[in-house]
N, C-alpha and C positions, 0 to 999 in steps of 0.2 A: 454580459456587459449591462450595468445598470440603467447609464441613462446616454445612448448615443448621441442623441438631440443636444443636451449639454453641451457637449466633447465638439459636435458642428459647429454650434452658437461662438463658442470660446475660438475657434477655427477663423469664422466669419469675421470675429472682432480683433483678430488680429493678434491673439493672446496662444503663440502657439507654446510656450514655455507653460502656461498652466494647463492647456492640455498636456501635455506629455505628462508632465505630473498627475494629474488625474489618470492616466493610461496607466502608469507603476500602482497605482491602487488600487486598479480593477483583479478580480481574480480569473487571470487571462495566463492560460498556457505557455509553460516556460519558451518555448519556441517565437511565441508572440512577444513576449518581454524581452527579447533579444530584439524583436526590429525596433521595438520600442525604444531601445538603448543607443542602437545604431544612428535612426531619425534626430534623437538627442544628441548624439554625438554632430552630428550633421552641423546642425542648427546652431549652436555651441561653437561649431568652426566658423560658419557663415557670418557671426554676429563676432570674432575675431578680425574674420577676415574686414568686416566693415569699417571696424574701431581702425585698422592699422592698412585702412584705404588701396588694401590691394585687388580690390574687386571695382568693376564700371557699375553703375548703374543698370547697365544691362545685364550684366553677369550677375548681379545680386537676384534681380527680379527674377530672373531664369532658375534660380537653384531654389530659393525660397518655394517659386510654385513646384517645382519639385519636391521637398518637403511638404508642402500641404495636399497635392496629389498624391504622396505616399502615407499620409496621415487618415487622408479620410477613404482610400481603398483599405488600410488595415482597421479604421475601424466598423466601415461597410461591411467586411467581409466575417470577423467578430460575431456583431448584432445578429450577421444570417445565420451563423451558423453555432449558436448558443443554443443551447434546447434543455427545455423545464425537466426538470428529475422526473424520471420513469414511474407513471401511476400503477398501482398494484390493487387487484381488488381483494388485495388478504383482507380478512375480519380477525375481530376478535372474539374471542366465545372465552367461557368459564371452562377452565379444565376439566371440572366434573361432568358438565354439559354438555364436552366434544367428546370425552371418551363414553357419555352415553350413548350418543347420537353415533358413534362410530360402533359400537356393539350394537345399536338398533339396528343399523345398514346391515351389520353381516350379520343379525341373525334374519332381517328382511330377506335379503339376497340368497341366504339358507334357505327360509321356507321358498322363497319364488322360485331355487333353483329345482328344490326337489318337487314345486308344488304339492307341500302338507302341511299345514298348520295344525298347532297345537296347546290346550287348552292352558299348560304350564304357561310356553313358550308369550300365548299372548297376556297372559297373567305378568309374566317378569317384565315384559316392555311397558304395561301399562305401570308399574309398580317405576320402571326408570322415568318414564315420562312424569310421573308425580315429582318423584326427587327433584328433576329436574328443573320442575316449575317453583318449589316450594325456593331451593338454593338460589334461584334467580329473584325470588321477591325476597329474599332474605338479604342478595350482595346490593337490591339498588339498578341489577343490571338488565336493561332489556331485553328481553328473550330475540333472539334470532329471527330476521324473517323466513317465512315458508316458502322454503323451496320445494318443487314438485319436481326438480331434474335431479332422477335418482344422482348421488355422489359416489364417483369411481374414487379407491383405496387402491390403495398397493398391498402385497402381499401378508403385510404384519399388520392391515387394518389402521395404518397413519396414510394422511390424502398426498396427495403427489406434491411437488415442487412446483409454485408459480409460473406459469408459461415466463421465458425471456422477450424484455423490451425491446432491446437494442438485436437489429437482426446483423448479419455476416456483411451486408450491404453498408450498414450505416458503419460498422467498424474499420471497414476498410476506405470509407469517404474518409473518416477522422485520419487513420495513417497518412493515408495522400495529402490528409492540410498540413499537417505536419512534417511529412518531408519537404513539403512548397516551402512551408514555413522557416525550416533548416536552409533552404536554397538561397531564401530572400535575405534572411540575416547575415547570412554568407556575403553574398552579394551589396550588401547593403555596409558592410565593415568594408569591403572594398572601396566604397567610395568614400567614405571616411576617411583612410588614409590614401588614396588615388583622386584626390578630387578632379572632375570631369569640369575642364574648359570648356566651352564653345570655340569651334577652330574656325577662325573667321579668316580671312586671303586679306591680306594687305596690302594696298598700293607699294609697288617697287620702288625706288629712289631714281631718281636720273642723273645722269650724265652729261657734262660738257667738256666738249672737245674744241680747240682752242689753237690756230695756225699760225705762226708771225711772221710776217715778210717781210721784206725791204723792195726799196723801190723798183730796183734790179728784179722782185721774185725771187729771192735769195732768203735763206732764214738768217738771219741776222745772228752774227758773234756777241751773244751775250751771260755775262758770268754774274753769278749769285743775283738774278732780274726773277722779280715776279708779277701776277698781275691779282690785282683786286677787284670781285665782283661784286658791285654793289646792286644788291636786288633787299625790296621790300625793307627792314631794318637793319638786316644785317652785311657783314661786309665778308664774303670767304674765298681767302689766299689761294693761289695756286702759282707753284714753281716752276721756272720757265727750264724749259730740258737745252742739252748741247745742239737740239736739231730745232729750236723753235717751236719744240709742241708743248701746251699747257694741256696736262688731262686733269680736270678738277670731278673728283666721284660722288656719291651719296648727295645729291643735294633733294631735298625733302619735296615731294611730288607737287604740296603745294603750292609752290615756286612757280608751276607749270602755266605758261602763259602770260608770264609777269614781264612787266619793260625791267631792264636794268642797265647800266651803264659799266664799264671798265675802265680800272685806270692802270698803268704803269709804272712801275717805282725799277729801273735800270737805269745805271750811272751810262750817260751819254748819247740815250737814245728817249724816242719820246713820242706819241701814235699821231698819226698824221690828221688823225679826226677824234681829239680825246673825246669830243661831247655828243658823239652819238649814242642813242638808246638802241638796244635790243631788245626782243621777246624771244622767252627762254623757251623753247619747243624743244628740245634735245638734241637738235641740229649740229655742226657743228661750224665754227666758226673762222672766221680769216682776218685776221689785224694786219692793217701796212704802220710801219713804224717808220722812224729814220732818225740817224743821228742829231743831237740837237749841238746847241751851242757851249753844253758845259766843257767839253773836253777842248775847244777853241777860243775858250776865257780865260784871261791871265791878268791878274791883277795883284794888288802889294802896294808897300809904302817905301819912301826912301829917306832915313834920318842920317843926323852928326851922329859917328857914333859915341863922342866925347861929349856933347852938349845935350844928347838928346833930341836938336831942336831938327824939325823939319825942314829938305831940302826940296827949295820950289826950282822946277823948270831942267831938272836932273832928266839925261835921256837913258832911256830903258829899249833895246835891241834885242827881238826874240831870232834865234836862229840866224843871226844877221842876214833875217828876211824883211822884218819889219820893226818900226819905229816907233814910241810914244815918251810922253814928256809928264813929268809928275806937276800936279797942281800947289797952289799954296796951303795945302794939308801934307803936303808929300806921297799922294796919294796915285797911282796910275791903274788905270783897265781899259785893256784890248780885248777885241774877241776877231778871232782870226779868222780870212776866211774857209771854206770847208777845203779847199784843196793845200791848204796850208798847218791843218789839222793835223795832230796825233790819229794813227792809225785804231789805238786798242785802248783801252784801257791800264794805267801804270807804265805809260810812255809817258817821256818827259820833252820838254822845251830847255833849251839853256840861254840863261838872260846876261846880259854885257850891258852896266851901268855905266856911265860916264857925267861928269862934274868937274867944270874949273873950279882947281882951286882944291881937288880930293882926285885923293889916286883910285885909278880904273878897279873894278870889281867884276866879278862872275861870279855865278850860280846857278843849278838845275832846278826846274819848277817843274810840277806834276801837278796837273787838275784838277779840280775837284781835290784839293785837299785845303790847308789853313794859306791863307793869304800871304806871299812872300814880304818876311820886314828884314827891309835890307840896311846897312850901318855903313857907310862909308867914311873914311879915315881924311883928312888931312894932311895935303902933301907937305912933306915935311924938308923947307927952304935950307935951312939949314944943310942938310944930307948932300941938297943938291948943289950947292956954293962951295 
């Protein structure tokens, strides 16, 4: 690795996209080009995931230092264990001038071994050693320095094979980076397409549980009722069951501790304390309701029905229990009292209009729906003469 300091710096500034780039141009072991690829891959997803806002703030920070914690241990580990090309103390000599000096050795090593010198023998060496000298001021080239450490040969009189740099030790350190190597790439493709969330525990939602009674302690007959919880800005419905219970689920933890109020939306009934506040603790809760006065309101108009015009002072008899008299609009409303009430809902009342002067009329009315418009006719003299 050339210049790791760089690859930091560019780390430091924030620029991890031109490191990685610089790492594919280092000449770093296929193995290492693979995590290199991976980190890229990484990073590449992260800066996706950011554009298209599906990571928090906290989750970005968290993977990014993971990338640069995986950045600068590969290139830590790199820089350690890079090492300068194996020194050799080979020389170089003139051809003529080794295979002198290699016939000098073994005729050396001849006389040493028989101990006998001979007046030819030192005749020829000194006769190679001139050569030797003359060729050498002839190429330009330095003569050799003197070595005093006789020179061991092999067999055929050529010197042995440079001792080996790299020992059994250092080869088998490089296999083991290189399998780590194979492991981390491995592993590091994993999380490329596995991305690692942080598994964080999320508050539960809560629950309200929800009672309705009537005055009696009874849960109240009520059909298609439900109740509105208004807490903080929002308002969330829950349906009232055949037995009076409202279970309203999921409501967001936040809520927890907040005042809110209830209201009632059932035809003929209505809470006996709509404005009281609660606080939501998960509790559960108990409403008194009681019938109100919609289902013992009856009201309506009484016209000509040939003229149109309205009839004042026209009497109107509910259930010939009770009586009322229409205004100079034609206009009438009772509200009856509770023991003279409809039972249920979709019970009805039957009305009996009477008018001098217009023949008697009937009809049923039912509560809570459109206001009875009643027509009465004109008795007809004629008919009756």
């Amino acid at each position: 690795m050339q210049n790791p300091d760089y690859l930091k710096d560019l780390i430091r500034a924030n620029r991890l996209q031109e490191c990685l780039a610089a790492l594919k141009q280092e000449n770093l072991p296929a193995t290492t080009l693979l995590q290199v690829d991976a980190i890229a891959a990484r990073y590449n997803q992260l800066k996706d995931n950011k554009i298209f806002g599906v990571l928090s703030y906290e989750q970005e920070n968290i993977t990014r230092n993971q990338i640069v914690a995986d950045l600068l241990s590969l290139i830590k580990r790199e820089s350690t264990f890079q090492t300068p090309p194996p020194k050799t103390n080979k020389q170089t000599y003139p051809n003529n001038q080794v295979a002198n000096d290699n016939a000098s050795t073994k005729n050396n090593h001849t006389s040493t071994s028989k101990n006998v010198q001979t007046p030819n023998t030192n005749s020829q060496n000194t006769n190679n050693a001139n050569k030797t000298l003359q060729q050498s001021s002839n190429s330009n080239t330095p003569p050799p320095p003197p070595n005093n450490t006789p020179q061991q040969t092999s067999g055929n009189g050529t010197p042995p094979n440079p001792p080996q740099t790299k020992s059994k030790q250092t080869k088998h350190l490089f296999a083991w980076i290189g399998f780590l190597g194979s492991i981390a790439s491995l592993v590091g493709l994993w999380f490329v397409f596995n991305p690692w969330t942080p598994q964080t525990t999320l508050p539960q939602p809560l629950d309200l549980d929800i009672s309705l009674l009537n005055q009696n302690n009874n849960p109240p007959t009520i059909e298609n009722g439900k109740l509105n919880i208004n807490i903080g800005k929002s308002t969330i419905p829950g349906d009232i069951q055949s037995n009076g219970k409202v279970d309203i689920d999921d409501i967001p933890v936040l809520y927890k501790d907040s005042t809110f109020t209830i209201g009632l939306d059932a035809r003929g009934y209505r809470l006996v304390n709509p404005k009281k506040q609660y606080t939501f603790t998960g509790n559960a809760i108990t409403l008194i309701v009681e019938k109100d006065a919609s289902l013992g309101t009856i009201k309506g108009r009484v016209s000509d029905k040939a003229s149109q015009e309205f009839i004042e002072g026209a009497e109107v008899h509910i259930n010939n229990d009770a009586k009322v008299y229409t205004n100079e609009d034609g206009i009438f409303e009772i509200v009856l009292p509770p023991h003279m009430r409809i039972k249920k809902e979709g019970d009805t009342y039957q009305l009996q209009i009477r008018k001098e002067g217009y023949d008697p009329y009937s009809e049923p009315f039912t509560p809570n729906s459109t206001d009875a418009d009643i027509r009465l006719e004109k008795v007809n003299t004629i008919k009756q003469q």
